[in-house]
C-alpha positions in Angstrom: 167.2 152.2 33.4 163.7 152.7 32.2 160.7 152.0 34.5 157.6 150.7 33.1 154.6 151.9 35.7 151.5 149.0 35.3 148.2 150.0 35.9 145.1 148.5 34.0 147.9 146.8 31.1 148.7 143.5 33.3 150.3 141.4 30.4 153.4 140.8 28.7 151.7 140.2 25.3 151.2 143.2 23.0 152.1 145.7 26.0 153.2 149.1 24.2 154.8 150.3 27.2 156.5 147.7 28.1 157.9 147.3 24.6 158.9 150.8 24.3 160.6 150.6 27.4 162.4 147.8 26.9 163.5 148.7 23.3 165.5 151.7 25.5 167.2 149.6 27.7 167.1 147.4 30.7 164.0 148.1 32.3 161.9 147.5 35.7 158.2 147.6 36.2 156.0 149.1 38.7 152.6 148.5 40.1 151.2 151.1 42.8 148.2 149.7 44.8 146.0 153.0 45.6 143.1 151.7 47.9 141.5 154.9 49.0 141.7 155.8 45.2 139.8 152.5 44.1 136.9 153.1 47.3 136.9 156.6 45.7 135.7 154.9 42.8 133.3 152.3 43.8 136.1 149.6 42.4 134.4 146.2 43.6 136.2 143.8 46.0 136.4 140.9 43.3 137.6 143.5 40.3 140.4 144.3 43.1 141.1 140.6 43.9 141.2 140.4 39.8 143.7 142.7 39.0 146.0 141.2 42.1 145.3 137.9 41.4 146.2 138.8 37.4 149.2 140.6 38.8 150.7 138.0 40.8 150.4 135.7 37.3 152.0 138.6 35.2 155.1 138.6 37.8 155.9 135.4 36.8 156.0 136.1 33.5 157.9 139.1 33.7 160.3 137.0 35.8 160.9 135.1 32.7 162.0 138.0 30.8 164.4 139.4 33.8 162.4 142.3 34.3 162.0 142.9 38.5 158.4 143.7 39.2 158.1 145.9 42.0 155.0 147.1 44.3 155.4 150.6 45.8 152.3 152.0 47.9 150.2 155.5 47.1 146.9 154.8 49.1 145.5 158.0 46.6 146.5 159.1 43.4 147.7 162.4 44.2 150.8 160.6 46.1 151.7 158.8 42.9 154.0 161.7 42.0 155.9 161.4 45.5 156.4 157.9 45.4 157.1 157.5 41.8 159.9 160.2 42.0 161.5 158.4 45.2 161.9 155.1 43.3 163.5 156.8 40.0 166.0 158.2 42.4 166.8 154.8 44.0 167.2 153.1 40.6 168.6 156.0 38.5 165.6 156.0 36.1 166.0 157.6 33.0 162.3 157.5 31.7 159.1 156.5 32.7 156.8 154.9 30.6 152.6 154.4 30.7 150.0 153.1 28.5 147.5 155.6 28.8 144.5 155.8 30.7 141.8 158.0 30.3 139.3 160.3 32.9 139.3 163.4 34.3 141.0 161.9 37.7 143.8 160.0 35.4 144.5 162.7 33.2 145.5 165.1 36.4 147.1 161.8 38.0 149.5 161.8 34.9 150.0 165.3 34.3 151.1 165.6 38.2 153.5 162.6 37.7 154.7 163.8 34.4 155.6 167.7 35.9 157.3 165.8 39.1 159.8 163.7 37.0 160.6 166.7 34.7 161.4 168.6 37.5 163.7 165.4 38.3 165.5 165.2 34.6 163.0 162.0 34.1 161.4 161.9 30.6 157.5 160.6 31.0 156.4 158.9 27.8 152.6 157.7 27.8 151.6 155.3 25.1 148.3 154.3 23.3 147.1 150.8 23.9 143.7 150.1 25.7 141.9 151.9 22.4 142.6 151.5 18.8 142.3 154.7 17.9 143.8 157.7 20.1 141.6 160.6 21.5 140.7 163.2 19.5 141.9 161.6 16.7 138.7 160.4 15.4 136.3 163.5 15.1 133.7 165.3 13.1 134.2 167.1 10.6 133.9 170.2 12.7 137.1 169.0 14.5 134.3 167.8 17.5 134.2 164.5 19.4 131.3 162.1 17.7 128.0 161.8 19.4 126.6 159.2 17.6 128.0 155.6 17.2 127.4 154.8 14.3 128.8 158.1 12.3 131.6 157.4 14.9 132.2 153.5 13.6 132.1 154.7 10.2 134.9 156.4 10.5 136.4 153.8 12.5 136.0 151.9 9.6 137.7 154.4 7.1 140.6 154.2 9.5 141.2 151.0 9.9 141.0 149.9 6.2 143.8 152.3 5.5 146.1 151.3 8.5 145.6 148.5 10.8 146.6 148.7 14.2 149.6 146.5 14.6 150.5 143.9 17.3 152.9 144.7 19.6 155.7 141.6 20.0 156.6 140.5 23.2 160.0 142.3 24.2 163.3 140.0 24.0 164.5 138.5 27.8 167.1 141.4 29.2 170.1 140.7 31.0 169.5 139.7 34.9 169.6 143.3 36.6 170.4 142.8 40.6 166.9 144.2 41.7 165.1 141.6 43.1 161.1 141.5 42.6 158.4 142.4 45.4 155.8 140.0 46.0 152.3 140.8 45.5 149.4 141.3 47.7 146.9 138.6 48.0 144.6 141.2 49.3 143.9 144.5 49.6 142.4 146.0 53.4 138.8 147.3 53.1 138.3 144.8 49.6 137.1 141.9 51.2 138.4 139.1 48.4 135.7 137.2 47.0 135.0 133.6 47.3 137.0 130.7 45.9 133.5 129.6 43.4 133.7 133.2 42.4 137.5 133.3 41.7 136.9 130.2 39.5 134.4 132.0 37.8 137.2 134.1 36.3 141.1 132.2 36.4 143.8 134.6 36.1 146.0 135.6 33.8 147.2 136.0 29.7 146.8 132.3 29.3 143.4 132.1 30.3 142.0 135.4 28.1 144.2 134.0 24.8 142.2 130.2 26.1 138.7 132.5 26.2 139.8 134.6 23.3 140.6 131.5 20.8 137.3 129.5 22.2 135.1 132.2 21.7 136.5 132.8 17.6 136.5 129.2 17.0 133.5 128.0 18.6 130.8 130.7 19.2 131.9 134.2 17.1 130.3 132.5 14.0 126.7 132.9 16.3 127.2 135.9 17.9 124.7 137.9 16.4 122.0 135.4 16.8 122.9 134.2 20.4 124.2 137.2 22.8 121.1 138.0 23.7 120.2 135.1 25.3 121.1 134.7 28.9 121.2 130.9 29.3 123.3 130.6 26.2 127.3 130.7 26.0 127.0 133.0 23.4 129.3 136.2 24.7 133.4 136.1 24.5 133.5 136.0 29.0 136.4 138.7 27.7 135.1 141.8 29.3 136.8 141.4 33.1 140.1 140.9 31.0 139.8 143.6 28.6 139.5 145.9 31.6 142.3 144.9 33.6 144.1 144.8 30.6 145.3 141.2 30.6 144.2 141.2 26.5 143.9 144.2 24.5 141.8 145.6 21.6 144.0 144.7 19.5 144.6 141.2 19.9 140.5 140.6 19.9 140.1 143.1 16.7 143.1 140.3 15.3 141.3 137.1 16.0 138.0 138.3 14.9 139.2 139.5 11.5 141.3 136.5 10.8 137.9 134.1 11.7 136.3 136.7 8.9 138.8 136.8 6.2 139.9 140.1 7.2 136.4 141.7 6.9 135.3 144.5 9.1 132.0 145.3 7.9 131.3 142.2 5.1 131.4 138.7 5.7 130.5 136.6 8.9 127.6 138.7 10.4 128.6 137.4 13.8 132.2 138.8 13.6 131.3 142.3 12.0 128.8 142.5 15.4 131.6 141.6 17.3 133.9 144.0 16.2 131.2 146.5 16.7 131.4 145.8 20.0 135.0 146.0 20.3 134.0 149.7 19.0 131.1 150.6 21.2 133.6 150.1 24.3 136.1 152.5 21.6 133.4 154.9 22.0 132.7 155.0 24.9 136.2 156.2 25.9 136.0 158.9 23.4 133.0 160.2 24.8 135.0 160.0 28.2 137.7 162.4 27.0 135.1 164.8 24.8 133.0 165.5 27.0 134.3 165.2 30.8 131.3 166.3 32.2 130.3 162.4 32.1 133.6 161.9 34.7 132.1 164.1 36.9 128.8 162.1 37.8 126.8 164.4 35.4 124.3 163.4 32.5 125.3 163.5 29.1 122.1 165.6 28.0 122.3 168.4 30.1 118.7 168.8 29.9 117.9 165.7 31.6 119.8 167.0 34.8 115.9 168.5 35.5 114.1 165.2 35.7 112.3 164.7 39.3 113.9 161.5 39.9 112.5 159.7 42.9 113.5 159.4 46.8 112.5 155.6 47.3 115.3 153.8 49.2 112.7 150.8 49.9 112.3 150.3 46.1 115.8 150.9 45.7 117.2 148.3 48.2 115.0 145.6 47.0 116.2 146.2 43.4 119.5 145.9 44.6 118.9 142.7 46.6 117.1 141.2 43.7 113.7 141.5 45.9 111.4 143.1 43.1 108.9 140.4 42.4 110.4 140.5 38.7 111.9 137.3 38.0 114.2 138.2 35.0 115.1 141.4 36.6 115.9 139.4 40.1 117.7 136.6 38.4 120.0 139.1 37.1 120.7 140.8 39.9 121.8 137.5 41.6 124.1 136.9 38.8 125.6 140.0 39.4 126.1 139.6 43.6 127.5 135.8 43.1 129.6 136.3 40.0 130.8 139.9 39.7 129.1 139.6 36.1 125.7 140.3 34.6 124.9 139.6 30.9 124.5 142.5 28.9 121.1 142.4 27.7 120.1 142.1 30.9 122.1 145.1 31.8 120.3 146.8 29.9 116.5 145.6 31.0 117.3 146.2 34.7 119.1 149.7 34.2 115.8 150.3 32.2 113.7 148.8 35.3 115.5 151.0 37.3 115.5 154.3 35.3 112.2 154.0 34.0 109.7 152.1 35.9 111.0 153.1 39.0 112.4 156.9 38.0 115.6 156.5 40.5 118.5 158.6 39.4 120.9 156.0 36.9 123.4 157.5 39.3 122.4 155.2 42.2 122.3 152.0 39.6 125.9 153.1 37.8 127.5 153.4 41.6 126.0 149.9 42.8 127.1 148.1 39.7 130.6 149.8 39.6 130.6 148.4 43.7 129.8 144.5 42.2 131.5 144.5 38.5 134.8 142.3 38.0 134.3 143.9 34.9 134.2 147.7 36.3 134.7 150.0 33.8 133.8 154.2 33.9 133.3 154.9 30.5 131.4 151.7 29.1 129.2 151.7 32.6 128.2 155.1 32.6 127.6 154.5 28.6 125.5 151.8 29.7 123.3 153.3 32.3 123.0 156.7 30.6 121.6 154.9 27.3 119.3 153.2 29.1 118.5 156.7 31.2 118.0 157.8 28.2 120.3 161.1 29.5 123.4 159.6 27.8 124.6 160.2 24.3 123.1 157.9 21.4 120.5 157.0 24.2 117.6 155.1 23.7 114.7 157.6 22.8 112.8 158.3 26.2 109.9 156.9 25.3 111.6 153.5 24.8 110.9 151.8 27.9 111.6 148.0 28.0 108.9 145.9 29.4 110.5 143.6 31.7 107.8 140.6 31.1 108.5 141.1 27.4 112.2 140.8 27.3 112.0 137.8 29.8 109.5 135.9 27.4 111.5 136.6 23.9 114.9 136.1 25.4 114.3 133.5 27.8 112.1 131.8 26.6 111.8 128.7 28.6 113.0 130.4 31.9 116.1 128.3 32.0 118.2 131.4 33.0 115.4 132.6 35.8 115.3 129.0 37.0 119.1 128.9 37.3 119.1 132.1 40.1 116.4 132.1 41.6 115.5 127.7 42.5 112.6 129.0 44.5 111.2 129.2 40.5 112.2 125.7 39.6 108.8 124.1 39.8 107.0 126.7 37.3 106.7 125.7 33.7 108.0 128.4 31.4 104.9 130.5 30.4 104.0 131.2 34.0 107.7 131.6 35.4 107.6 135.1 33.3 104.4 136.5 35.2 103.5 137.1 38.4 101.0 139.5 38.0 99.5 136.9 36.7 100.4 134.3 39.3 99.8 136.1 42.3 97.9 133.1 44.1 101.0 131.2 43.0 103.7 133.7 44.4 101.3 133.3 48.4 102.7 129.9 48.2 106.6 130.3 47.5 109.2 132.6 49.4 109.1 134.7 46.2 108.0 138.2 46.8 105.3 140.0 44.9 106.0 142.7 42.3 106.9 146.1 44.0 105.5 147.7 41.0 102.7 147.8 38.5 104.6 147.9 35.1 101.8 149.8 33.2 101.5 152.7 35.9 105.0 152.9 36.3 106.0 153.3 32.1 102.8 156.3 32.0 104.5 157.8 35.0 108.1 158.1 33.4 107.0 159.1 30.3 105.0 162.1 32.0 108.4 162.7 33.5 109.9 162.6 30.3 107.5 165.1 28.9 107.9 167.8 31.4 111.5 168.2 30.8 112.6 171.1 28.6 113.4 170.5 25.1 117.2 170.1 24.1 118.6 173.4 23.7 122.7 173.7 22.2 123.8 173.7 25.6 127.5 173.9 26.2 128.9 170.8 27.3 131.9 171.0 30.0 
């Protein structure tokens, strides 16, 4: 009997593990809820809710191909092992098999499971499949982990023109087995499930992400180079939340976008070639996850930038994080992250900028509060994200690159539509003045809309004086 253990692979579909195992024999799967490992990690109550709302769906279709999906509990991580070696000795498992996962926290979690069931005569086999390119594999040409994207895509590129990663096909229904399934939690205690407008926001299930998948290649990849920036326009794939709980892969979105572009990676339909460059960015950013672990561990990229006199300012801190800063693109996209678990990602970028820069808190305090609010949750492309903006991360935006909040509002929201949409108290300003309240400020006395908390000009000469006393980058080991 071979056991196939779930964890952020909840599909059927293109599931390397679940295909391997299955190819061995008759097989049963396993998911482990670990609570106190997911508070550990800032997980957000509606990524939780995702995953067992995408769970529940996936039992059903594992039900159709007689596989038993059970639900064992290991509150931490470190109690995997236990548990894990308990149920192979109830079912007389021969193997275990995972897709792999990758931090400093999973590696140990899967090199403690993997010595347990040795020690039991159980054979551990870990698979590729959230990344299209393993690990290590892809490296300089001193044998070193890339830190630059775009030297990295290049050879991304070399890669996959000589072998393209393969789909996986859905495994063939076994014979029944007499285990019967477990069902699965509707909620986890301590991860409060989100609301039913929120829970719309994002359906469960392989269905839905092939639906989203197909309706994004047919109807908007074409103008995604031209429209992801804008905020008001349903010009992203909505993919992201699915991709991380592994209800599609890499794989099956690196498929649809080169068969909408003739099988071109970096020719063709400008709108697919960015696309796929995204697909790579989140590649990256997993590579830069296992290279250097030092990011795992809550540190900056840039060792040098560990120096910067970050500020003590929980007033200006909370009222970023309640979307109270008298900025109305920076406030409108802090209310679509606390009502839908999802914030656009140029505006990820302007507000971890906001944060960083114009009020020089630690990108620490921004990663953690986003990581507590993302469906879309993710270690390595959120600490990416907020370290680039930092500019402490690797490929980072130089330091003296400091979006202007005003700026970005104007050219990507033009109109205000998307500012309008979060925050109604807005509504009644046309679009020119809807950007400005420093320039409004008789305006703002009469609404319920607060005044900016800070002057935008003093704050950019601040950080870049900040900036500018930091040492300069010396080859510093990185851990």
């Amino acid at each position: 009997m071979q056991l196939i253990w779930l964890r952020s692979d909840l599909r059927v579909h293109d599931n390397t593990a679940l295909a391997a195992a299955a190819a061995r024999g008759p097989c049963v799967a396993v998911y482990l809820p670990t609570p106190g490992q997911w508070r550990a990690h800032d997980d957000a109550p509606c990524k939780v809710d995702f995953w067992l709302r995408n769970l529940a769906s996936l039992s059903k279709a594992l039900e159709q191909l007689n596989i038993p999906l059970l639900i064992r509990h290991a509150p931490y991580w470190d109690q995997a092992p236990s548990v894990l070696v308990a149920l192979c000795r109830e079912l007389d498992i021969n193997a275990v098999h995972v897709n792999e996962e990758y931090g400093l926290n999973e590696t140990r979690r899967d090199s403690e499971v993997a010595r347990a069931l040795a020690g039991e005569g159980v054979e551990f086999h870990s698979h590729l499949d959230q990344l299209l390119f393993k690990p290590g594999s892809v490296l300089t040409k001193t044998g070193n982990y890339f830190q630059v994207f775009s030297q990295f895509r290049k050879v991304c590129y070399q890669r996959l023109h000589l072998s393209l990663p393969s789909l996986v096909p859905i495994p063939a229904r076994q014979a029944l087995t007499a285990i019967a399934s477990d069902p699965v939690p509707t909620h986890v205690e301590g991860f409060e499930p989100p609301g039913e407008t929120l829970q719309a926001l994002w359906p469960a299930g392989e269905s839905e992400a092939l639906r989203r998948l197909d309706g994004f290649v047919e109807q908007h990849i074409d103008h995604y180079l031209t429209e992801r920036d804008f905020p008001a326009r349903p010009g992203t794939s909505q993919l992201s939340a699915y991709l991380v709980a592994g209800v599609v892969s890499p794989r099956q979105c690196l498929h649809a976008a080169l068969q909408a572009n003739q099988g071109e990676f970096e020719s063709g339909n400008t709108g697919a070639v960015t696309w796929i460059n995204e697909l790579l960015w989140r590649e990256f950013y997993k590579h830069i996850l296992v290279g250097y672990p030092r990011v795992s561990r809550h540190r900056a990229f840039r060792p040098e930038t560990e120096a910067l006199a970050w500020r003590h300012a929980p007033e200006e801190l909370t009222a970023w994080q309640q979307a109270r800063t008298g900025l109305p693109i920076i406030d409108a996209a802090m209310r679509q992250l606390l009502e839908t678990g999802w914030m656009h990602n140029r505006l990820r970028m302007v507000v971890a900028m906001f944060l960083t820069k114009n009020l020089l808190i630690d990108w620490r305090e921004g990663e953690r509060f986003f990581m507590r609010h993302l469906i879309d949750g993710d270690l390595a492309a959120n600490n990416g994200g907020w370290q680039w903006s930092a500019s402490t991360g690797t490929d980072s935006a130089p330091w003296f690159r400091i979006f202007n909040p005003l700026s970005q509002s104007e050219k990507f929201d033009r109109e205000g539509l998307f500012i309008k949409r979060w925050l109604p108290a807005l509504n009644d300003w046309d679009s020119r003045s809807v950007h400005s309240p420093n320039a409004q400020r008789e305006l703002f006395r009469t609404t319920d809309y607060p005044a900016p908390i800070v002057d935008l000009a003093q704050s950019r000469a601040r950080a870049l004086a900040a900036f500018k006393r930091l040492p300069s980058r010396q080859d510093m080991q990185m851990d």
